[in-house]
C-alpha positions as CSV (number, residue, x, y, z in Angstrom):
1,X,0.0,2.6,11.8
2,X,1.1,5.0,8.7
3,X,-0.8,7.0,6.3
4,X,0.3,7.3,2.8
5,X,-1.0,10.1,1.2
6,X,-1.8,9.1,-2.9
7,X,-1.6,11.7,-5.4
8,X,-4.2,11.4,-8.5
9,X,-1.9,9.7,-10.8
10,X,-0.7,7.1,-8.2
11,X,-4.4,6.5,-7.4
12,X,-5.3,5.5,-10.4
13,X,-2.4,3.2,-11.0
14,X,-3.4,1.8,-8.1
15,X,-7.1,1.3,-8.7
16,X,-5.8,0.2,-12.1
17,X,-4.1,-3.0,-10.3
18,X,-7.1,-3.6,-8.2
19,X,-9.3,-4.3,-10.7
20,X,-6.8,-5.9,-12.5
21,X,-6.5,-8.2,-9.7
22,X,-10.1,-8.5,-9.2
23,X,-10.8,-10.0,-12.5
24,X,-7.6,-12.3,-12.2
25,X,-9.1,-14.2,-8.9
26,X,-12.2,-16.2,-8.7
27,X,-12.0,-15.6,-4.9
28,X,-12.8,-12.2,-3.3
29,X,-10.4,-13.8,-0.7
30,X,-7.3,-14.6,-2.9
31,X,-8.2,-11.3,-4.2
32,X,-8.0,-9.7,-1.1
33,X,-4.8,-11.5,-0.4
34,X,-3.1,-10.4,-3.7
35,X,-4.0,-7.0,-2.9
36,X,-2.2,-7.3,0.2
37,X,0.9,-8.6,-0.7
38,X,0.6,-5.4,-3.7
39,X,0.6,-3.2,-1.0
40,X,3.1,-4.1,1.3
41,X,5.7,-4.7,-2.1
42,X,4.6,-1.1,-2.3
43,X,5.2,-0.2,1.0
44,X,8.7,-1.8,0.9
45,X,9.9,0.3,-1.8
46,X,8.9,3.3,0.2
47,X,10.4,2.5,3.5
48,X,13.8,1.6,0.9
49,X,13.3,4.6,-0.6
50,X,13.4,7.0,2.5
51,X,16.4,4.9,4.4
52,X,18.7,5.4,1.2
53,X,17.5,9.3,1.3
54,X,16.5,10.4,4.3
55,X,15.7,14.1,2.8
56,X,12.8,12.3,0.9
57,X,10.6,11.1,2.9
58,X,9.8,11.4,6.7
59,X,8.8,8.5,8.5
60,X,7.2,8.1,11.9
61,X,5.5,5.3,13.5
62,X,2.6,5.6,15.8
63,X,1.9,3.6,18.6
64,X,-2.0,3.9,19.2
65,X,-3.3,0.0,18.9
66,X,-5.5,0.0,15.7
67,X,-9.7,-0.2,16.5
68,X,-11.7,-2.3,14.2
69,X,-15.4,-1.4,14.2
């Protein structure tokens, strides 16, 4: 499981699309759902972005199961 640190400006763009998304969808689910696929387009472009430059951006992956609770 990763953590992505936001700065200020990137979360507001992204509370921007939330409650752009939130008035798009009747369902809380399908809003939940479009949320999702949001974040892992996001997440893509990241993971792109740190293959092509490897300088950029450190990844790491950590193996602890993730607790729900």
């Amino acid at each position: 499981m990763g953590i992505l640190h936001l700065d200020a400006e990137a979360k507001v763009e992204l509370h921007s699309k939330a409650v752009k998304l939130i008035a798009r969808y009747e369902s809380p689910l399908e809003t939940v759902k479009a949320l999702m696929v949001y974040n892992c387009e996001r997440e893509t472009k990241i993971l792109a972005i740190a293959h092509r430059h490897p300088g950029l951006a450190e990844l790491s992956y950590d193996d602890t199961p993730v607790v729900l609770g």
